[in-house]
N, C-alpha and C positions, 0 to 999 in steps of 0.2 A: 536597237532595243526591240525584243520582240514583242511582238502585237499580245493584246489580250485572247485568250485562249477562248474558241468558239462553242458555244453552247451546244450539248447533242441536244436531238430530239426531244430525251425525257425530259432533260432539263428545259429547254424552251416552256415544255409542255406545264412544269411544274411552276415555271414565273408568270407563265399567263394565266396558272390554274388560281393562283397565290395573288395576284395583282385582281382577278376578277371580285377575289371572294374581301379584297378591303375595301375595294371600293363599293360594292355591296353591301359593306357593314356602312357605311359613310351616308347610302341612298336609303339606305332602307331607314337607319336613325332618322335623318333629315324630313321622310315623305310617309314613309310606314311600312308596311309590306302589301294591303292591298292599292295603295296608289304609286308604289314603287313599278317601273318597267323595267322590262331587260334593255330595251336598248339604251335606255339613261344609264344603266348600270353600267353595259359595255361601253359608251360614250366616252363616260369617266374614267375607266379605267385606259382607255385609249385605243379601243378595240372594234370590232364591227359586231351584231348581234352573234354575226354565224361561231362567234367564238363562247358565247357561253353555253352555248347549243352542243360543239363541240369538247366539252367540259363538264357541261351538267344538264341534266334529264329536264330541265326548265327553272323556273323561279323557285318555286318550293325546295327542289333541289337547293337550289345556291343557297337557299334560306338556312339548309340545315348545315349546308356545311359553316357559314358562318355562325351559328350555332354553336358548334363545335367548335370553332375555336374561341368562341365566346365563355363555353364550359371550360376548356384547356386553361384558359389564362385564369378563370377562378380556382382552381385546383393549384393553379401554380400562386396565384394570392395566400392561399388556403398555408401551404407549404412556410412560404416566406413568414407568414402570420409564427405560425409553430414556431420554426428555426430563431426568432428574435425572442424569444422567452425563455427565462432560466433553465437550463436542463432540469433542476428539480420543481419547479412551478407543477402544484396539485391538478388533478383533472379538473376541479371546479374554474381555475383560471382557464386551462388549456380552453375549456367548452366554452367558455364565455369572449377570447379571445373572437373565436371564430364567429360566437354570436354577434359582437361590434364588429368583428373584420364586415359582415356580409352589409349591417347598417350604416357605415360607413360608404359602401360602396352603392347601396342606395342614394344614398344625399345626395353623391357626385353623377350617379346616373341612373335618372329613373326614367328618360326612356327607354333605356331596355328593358326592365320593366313592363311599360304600356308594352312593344312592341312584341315581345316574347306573349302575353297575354294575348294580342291579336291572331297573331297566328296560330297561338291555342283555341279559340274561335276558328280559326278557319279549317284547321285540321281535323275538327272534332267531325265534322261532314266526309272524313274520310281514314276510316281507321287503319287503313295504311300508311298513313303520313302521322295520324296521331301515334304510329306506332314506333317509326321512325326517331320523331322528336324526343318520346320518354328514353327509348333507348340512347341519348346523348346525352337526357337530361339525369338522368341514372349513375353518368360520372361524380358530381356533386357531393350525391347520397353514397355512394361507395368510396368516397376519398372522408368522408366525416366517419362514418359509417370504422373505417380500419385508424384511424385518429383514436375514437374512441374503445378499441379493442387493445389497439398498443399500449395506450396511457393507464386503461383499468388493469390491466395485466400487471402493470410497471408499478400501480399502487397495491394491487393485492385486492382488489374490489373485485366483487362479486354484484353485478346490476340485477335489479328485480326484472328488468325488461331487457329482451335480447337485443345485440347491438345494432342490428339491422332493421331493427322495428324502432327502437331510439332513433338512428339517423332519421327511418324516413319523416318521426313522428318531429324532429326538429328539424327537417329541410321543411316541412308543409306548414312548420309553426312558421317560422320564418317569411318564405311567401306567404304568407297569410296579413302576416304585418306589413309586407313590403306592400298589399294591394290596401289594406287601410290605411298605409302611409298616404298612399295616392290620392285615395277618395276622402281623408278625413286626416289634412298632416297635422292638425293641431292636436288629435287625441292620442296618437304613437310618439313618445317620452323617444329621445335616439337610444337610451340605455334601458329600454323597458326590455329587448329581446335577451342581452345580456345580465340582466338582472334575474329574470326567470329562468334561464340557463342555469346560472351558478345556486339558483337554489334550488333547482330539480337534484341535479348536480352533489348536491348538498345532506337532500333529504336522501338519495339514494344513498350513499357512504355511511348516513345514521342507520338507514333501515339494514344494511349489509353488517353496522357493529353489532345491532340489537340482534342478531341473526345468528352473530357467530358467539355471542354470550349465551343466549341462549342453549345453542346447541353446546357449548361449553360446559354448563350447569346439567345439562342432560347427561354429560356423558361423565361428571363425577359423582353421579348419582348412584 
């Protein structure tokens, strides 16, 4: 029977790059990011430090690239959300979908959360690194962001506010509640982000009918 097929190079490079950056998600959850070290990091993953050194530019580094696939797998949340609702389900559900997907995933985990906040604190001392972070965190806003251009398209809606200014004004509504979930869980309702959704949601669709009667009556005049 022939042996298993030996990993080149890149691949090695890619299983220690990939093994570093979960167990980093594991230390950094557990400790935080500034009492998180690299070598606990490497420890865990089974490595010596010189290997995350060899991988990434230091801890902020690993920070963001886990990050990233911390973003990744909400886009890919985000996806699965859509795909299980009726092909023809109105944009009011589709938005409100995504508004419970995201509070849902608060409940289950808010320290990321806390942790992602921290390191916004510590980035903010270096507008390189904060500049880093948005750029990852900008996947989020541009996955709602073309959600909600396909699905107005697909109803024939015209929004008062453009789509890109809507996503980021409901990514920032969102964490907003995600940080008063923290500091104050008994005042954020789980259904209060998705309730406000479906009736912004709501109200724009009325303001786009009044809009187009109007210009209706204008133009048999």
């Amino acid at each position: 029977m022939a042996g298993a097929r030996r990993l080149t190079r890149a691949e090695q490079q890619a299983q220690t790059r990939a093994r570093l950056i979960d167990s980093a998600a594991r230390v950094f959850s557990r400790r935080g990011y500034q009492a998180a070290g690299v070598e606990e990091i490497a420890e865990e993953a089974g490595y010596s430090h010189g290997a995350v050194y060899s991988n990434f530019d230091g801890k902020a580094d690993l920070f963001l690239a886990v990050f990233e696939e911390y973003m990744a797998e909400r886009v890919r949340e985000l996806a699965e959300t859509q795909a299980a609702l009726p092909e023809d389900a109105p944009l009011e559900a589709r938005a409100r979908a995504l508004a419970d997907q995201w509070m849902d995933r608060l409940a289950r985990d808010r320290e990321s959360m806390t942790l992602h906040m921290e390191f916004i604190a510590h980035a903010d001392r270096d507008p390189e690194l904060a500049r880093r972070f948005g750029s990852r965190s900008m996947a989020m806003r541009e996955a709602v962001a073309r959600y909600i251009a396909h699905y107005q398209q697909e109803a024939g809606m015209k929004l008062a506010m453009g789509v890109d200014d809507l996503a980021l004004v409901l990514r920032a509504l969102g964490i907003g509640l995600a940080i008063e979930s923290l500091v104050s869980p008994d005042t954020v309702r789980h259904d209060l982000y998705g309730d406000f959704v479906e009736l912004l949601i709501s109200l724009q669709r009325e303001g786009d009918s009044t809009r187009r009667s109007s210009h209706s009556k204008r133009a048999k005049r």
